[in-house]
C-alpha positions in Angstrom: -39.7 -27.8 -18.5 -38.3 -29.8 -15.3 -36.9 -29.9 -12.0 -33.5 -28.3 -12.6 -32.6 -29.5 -9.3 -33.5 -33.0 -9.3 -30.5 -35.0 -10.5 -32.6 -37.7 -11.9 -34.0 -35.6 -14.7 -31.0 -34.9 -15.8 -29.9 -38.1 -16.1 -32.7 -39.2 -18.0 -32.3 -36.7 -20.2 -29.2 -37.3 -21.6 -30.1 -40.7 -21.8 -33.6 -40.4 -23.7 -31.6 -38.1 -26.2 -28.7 -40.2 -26.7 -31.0 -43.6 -27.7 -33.8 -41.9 -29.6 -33.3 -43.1 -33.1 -33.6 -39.2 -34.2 -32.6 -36.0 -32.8 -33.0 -32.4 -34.3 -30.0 -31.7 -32.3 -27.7 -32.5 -35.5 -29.7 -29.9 -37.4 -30.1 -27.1 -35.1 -26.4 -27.5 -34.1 -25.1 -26.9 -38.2 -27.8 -24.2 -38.2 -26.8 -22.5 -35.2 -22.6 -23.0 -36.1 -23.4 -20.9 -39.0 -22.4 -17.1 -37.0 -25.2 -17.2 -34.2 -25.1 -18.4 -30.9 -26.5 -21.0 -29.7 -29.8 -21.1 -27.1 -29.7 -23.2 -24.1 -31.8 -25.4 -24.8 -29.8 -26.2 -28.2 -26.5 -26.8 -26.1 -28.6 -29.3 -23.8 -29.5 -31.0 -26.8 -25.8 -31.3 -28.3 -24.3 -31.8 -24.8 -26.8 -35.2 -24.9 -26.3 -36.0 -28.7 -24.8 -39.5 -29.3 -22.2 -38.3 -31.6 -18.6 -37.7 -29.6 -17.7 -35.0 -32.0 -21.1 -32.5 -31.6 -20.9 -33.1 -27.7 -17.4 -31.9 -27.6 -17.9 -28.7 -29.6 -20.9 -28.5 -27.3 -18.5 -28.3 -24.5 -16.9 -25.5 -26.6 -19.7 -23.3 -25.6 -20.8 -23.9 -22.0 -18.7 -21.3 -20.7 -20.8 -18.8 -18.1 -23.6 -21.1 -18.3 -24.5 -22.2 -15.1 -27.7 -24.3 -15.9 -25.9 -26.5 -18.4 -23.4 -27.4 -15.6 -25.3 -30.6 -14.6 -24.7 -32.0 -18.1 -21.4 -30.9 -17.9 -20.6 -33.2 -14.6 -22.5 -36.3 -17.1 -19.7 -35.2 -19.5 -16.7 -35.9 -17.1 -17.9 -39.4 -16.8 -18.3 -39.8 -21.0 -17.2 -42.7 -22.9 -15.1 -40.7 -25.7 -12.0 -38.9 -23.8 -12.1 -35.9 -25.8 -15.2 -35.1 -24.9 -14.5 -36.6 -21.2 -11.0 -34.5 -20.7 -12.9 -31.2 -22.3 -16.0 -31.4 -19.4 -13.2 -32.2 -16.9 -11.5 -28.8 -17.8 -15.2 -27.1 -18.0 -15.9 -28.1 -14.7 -12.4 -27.4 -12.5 -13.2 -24.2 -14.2 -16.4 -23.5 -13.1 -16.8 -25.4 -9.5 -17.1 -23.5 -6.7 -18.7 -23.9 -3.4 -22.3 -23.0 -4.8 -21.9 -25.0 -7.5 -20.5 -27.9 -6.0 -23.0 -27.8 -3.3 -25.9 -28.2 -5.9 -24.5 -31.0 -7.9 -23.3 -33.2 -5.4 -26.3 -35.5 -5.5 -26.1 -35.4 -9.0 -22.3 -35.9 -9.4 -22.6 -38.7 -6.6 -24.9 -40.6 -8.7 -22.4 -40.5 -11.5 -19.6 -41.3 -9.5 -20.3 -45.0 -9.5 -20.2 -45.0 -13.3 -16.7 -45.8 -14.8 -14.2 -42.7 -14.6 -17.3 -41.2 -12.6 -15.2 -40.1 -9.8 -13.5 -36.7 -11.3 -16.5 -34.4 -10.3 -17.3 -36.1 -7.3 -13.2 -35.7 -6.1 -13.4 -31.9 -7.2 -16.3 -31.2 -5.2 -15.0 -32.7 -2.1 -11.5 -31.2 -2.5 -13.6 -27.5 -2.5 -16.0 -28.4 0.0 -12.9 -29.7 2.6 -11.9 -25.5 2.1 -15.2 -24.3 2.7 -16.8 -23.7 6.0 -19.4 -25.8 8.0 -22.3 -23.9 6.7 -21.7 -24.8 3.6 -22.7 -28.6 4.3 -25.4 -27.9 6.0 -28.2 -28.6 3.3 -26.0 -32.1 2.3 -25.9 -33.2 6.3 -30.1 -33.1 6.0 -30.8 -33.7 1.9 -33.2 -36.8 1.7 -30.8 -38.9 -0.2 -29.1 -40.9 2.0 -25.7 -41.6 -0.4 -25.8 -37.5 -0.6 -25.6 -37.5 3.9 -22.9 -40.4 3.7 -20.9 -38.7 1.5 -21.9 -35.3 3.7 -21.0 -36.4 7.2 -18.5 -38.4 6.4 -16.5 -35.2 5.5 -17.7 -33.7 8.1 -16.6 -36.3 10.5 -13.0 -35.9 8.7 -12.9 -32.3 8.8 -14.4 -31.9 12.2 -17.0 -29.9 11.2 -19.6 -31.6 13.9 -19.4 -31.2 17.8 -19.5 -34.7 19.4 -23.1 -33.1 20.9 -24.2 -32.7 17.0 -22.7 -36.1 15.8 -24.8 -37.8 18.8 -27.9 -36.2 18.1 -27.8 -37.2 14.5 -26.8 -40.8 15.2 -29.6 -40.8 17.2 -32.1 -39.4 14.5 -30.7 -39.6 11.2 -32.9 -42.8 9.2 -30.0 -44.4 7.7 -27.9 -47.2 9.9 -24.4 -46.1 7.8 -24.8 -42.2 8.6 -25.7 -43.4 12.5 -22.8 -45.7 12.5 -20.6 -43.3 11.6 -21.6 -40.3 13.9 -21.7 -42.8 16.9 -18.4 -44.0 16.4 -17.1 -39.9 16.1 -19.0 -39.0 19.1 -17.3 -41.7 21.1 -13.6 -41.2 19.5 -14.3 -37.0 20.5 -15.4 -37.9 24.6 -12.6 -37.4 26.6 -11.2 -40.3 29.4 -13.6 -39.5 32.0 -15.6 -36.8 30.5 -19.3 -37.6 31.6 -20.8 -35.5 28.8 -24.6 -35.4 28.8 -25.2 -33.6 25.3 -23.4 -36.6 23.7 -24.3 -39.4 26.3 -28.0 -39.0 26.8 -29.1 -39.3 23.2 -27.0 -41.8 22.5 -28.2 -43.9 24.9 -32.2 -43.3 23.7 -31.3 -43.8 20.2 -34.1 -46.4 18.5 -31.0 -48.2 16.4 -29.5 -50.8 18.7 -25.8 -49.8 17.4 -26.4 -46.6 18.0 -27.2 -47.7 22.0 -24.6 -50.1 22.2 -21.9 -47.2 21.6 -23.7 -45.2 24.3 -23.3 -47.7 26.6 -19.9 -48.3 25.4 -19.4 -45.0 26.9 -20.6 -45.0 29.8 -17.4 -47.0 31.1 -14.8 -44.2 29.4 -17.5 -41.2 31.1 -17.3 -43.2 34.6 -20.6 -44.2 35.0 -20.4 -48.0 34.4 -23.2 -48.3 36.8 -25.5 -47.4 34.4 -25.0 -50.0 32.3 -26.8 -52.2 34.4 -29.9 -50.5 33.3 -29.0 -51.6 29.7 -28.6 -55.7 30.7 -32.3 -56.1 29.9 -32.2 -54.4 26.6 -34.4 -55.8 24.0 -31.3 -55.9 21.3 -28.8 -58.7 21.9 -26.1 -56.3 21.0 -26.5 -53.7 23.9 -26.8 -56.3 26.3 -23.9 -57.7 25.3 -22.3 -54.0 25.8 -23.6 -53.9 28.9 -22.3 -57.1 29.9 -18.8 -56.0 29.6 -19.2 -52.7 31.0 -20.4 -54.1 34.2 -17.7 -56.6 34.0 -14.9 -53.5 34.1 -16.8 -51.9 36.6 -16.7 -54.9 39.0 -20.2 -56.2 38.7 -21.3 -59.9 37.6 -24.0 -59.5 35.0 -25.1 -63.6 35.1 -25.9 -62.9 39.2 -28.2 -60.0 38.2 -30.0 -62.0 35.9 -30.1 -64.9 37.8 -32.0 -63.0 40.5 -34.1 -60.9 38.2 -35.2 -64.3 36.5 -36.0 -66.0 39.9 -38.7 -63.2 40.4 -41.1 -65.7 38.8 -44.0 -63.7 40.0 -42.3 -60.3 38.8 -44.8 -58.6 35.9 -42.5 -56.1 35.0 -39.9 -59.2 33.8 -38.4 -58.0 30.4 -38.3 -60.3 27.6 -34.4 -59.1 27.5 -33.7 -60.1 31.0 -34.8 -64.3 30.1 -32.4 -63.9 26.8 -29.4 -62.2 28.6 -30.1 -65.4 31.3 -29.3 -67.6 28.2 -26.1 -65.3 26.4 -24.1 -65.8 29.5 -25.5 -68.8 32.0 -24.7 -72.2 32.0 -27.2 -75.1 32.1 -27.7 -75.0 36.1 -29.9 -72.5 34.7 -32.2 -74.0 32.6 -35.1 -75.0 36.1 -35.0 -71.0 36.1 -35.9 -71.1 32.6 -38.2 -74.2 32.4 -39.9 -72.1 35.1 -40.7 -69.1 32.9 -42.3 -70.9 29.9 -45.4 -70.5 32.1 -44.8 -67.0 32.6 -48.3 -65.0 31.6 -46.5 -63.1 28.9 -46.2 -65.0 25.5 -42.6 -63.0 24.8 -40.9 -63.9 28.0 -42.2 -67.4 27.5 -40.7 -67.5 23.9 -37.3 -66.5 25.2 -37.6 -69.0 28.2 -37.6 -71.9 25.2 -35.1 -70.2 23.3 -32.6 -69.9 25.9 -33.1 -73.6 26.9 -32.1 -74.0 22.9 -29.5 -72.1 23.2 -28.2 -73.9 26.3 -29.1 -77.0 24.8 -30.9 -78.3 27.0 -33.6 -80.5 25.5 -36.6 -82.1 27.2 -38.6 -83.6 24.6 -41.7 -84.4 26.6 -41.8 -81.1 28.3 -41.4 -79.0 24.9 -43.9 -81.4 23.1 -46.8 -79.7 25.7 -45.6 -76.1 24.3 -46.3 -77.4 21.1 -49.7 -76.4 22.0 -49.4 -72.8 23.4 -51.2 -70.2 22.2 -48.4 -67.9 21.1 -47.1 -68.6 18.0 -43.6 -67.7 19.3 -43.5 -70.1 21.8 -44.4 -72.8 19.1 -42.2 -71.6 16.7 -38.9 -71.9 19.6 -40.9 -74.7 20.8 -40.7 -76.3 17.3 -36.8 -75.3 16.6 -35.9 -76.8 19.5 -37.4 -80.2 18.8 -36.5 -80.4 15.3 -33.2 -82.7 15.9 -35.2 -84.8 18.0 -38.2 -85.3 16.1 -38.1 -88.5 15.2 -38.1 -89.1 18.8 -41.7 -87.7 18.7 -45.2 -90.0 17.9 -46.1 -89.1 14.9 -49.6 -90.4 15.5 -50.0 -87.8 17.6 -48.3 -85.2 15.5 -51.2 -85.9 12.6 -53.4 -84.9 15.0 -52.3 -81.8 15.3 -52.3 -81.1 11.3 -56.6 -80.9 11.7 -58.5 -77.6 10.3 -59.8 -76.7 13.4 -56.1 -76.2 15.3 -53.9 -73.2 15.3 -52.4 -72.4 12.2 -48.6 -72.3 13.9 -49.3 -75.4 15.5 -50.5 -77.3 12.3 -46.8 -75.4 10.7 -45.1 -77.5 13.8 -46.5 -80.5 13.6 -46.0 -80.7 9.5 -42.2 -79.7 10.0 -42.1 -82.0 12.8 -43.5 -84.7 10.6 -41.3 -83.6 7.8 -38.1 -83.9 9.9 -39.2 -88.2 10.5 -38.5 -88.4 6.6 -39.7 -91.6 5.3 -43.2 -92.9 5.1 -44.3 -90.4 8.1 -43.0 -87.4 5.7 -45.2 -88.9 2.7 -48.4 -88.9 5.4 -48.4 -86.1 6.6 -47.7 -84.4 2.6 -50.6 -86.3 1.3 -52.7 -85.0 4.5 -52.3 -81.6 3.7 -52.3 -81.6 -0.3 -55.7 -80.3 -0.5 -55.7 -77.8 2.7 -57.6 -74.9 3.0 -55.1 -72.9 3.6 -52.8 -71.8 0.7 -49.0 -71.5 1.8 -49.8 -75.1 3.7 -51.2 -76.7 0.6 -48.4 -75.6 -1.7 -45.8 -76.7 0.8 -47.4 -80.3 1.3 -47.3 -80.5 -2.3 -43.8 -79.7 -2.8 -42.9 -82.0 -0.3 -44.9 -85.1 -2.3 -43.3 -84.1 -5.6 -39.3 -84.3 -3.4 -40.4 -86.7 -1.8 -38.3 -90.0 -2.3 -38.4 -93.7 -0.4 -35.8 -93.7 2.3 -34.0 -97.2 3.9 -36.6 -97.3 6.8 -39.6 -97.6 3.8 -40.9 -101.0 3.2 -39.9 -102.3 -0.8 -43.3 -102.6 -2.3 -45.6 -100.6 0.5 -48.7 -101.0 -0.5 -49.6 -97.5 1.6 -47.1 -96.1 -0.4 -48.7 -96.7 -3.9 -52.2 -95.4 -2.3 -50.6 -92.4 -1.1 -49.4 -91.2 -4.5 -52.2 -92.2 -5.7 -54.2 -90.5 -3.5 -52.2 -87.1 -4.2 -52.8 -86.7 -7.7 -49.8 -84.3 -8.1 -47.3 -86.0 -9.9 -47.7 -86.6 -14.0 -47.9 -90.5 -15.0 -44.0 -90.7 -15.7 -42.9 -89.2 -12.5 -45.5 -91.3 -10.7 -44.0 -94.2 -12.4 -40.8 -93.0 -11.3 -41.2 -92.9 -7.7 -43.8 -95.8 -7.6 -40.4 -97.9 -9.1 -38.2 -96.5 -6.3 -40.5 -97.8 -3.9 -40.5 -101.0 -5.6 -43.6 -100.9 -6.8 -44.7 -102.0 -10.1 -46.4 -99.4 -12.2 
């Protein structure tokens, strides 16, 4: 009537018997006690039933059915221990390598229940005595809990070559299962043991852990000068690998990006390359950086302002004119940078920029610019944008107006404030009343 082999039926199942408000199963069990042996389909149904008593004489008479093992491995994990301790006994006695290679996804899956971890221990105590080949369809089964639980065992066992725990770091989907056949292929390579069929697809791996182990690596196989091919990497965490490989292989990583960033003119600059600048240089670096915030492509320019944020070095006037870029990531860095500083900013010229007919990211900048003043600016700019075309800007204006509260720098009694309010038609008559009596207004 169903996938046998999907663990998820079964599941639901025992579950849909056990909570329907009526079950033939208490029926057909009396009838079928009475000298005749029960069907399959009978024991299912009693192996499901919500009374303790009929599910442990159901247990009773499981013995040399295999396709009732899946609700015997529900069982180990029952509520009632008679019933729990009888499936327990069921299943040592009927777990082999077969058997515990079928139900593993579905005895994983009741492993996290309380006293769910019986089956699960059994099948990995007689899958630790099996051979390799007897994993094989857990190493590649689509859930990814079933591979954890798969290669981990393999890892432990040493089922895996260091070639085979490379290549499926480097292809497996799931970040724990490439984690944990990186970290085996790299504890298997020998000091100074430049082993290609673990190296190589480590090093192309799309995960940047999985990379970052590879070149890891490269300084135990002795060839740290790869590495330097790595200090451009688009994932902070490689770079930083490489970094420290081409430290312990005498080389100065800030030099190489130093000269790599000073090639201005240089189309084939990586976006990496401006970002490792910024990880390890000081602030004599930041002209090399101011420098490439003109650079044609938008990326490198982002990472130009971000690494002058991350050396905190902080021009206002010259990151107000980025404010305008075309690339939204420029603006956005652009816009973090200037945040702390914004009320050194005119906010005259801010409102400008909150107009229709500008870029959507810079009209975002210029409202959290405006935003960051606080005050009577904040209140402005809120009102400015309460009826904007554009939804997430109009619902975030308003929810500014409705926080919004008269800070020291606010006149008592602002006449603009009143009007303002006023004008936003957001607030209900008591909490307009409210804030109109902070201001000191009189409502």
């Amino acid at each position: 009537m169903f996938d046998v082999a999907d663990p998820a039926v079964w599941i639901a199942l025992d579950e849909a018997v056990r909570h329907s408000v009526r079950s033939s199963a208490d029926g057909t069990w009396q009838r079928t006690e009475q000298g005749r042996t029960p069907t399959d389909a009978q024991l299912a149904l009693a192996l499901c039933q919500r009374d303790g008593r009929i599910r442990e004489r159901a247990l009773g008479e499981v013995a040399g059915r295999a396709e009732l093992l899946p609700l015997v491995v529900i069982r180990c994990a029952d509520w009632a221990e008679p019933v729990r301790d009888r499936a327990r006994t069921r299943w040592a006695e009927a777990v082999t390598v077969e058997t515990a290679t079928a139900l593993a996804p579905l005895a994983l899956r009741i492993g996290i229940r309380y006293r769910g971890d019986f089956a699960v221990g059994l099948i990995d105590k007689v899958l630790r005595s099996a051979d390799r080949e007897a994993l094989l369809p857990l190493l590649t089964h689509a859930d990814r809990t079933v591979r954890r639980f798969a290669h981990r065992l393999a890892v432990e066992e040493g089922f895996l070559s260091p070639a085979e725990l490379a290549r499926t770091a480097a292809q497996d989907e799931d970040t724990v299962v490439q984690g944990l056949c990186a970290e085996a292929a790299l504890a298997a390579l020998a000091e100074g043991n430049a082993d290609d069929d673990v190296l190589e697809p480590l090093l192309a791996a799309r995960n940047p852990r999985v990379r970052s182990a590879g070149v890891t690596a490269l300084r135990r196989a002795g060839r740290g000068e790869r590495a330097v091919g790595f200090l451009g990497d688009r994932a902070a965490v490689v770079r930083a690998c490489a970094r420290y490989v081409v430290r312990r292989s005498g080389g100065e990583p800030v030099e190489w990006y130093r000269r790599r960033c000073a090639e201005a003119g240089d189309a084939a600059l990586s976006a990496g390359v401006v970002s490792g600048l910024a990880e390890c240089g000081d602030r004599s670096d930041a002209e090399v950086l101011w420098a490439l915030t003109s650079y044609p492509d938008p990326v490198v320019r982002a990472r130009a302002v971000g690494g002058l944020r991350a050396l905190d070095v902080v021009d206002v006037r010259r990151l107000r004119a980025l404010l305008d870029d075309p690339a939204p990531g420029v603006v956005r860095e652009a816009t973090l940078a200037l945040v702390p500083s914004a009320r050194m900013l005119d906010d005259g010229w801010l409102l400008e920029r909150l107009a229709v007919e500008r870029a959507r990211e810079t009209r975002v900048s210029a409202f959290r610019l405006l935003s960051a003043h606080g005050g009577l600016v904040r209140l402005r700019a809120a009102v400015a944008l309460a009826d904007d075309p554009d939804d997430r800007l109009r619902n975030w204006a308003r929810q500014s107006v409705l926080r919004w509260h008269p800070t020291a720098d606010v006149p008592p009694g602002s006449a603009e404030v009143g009007e303002l309010l006023e004008r936003a038609r957001l607030v209900d008559a008591y909490r307009l009343k409210r804030l109109k009596w902070e201001a000191g207004l009189r409502a």
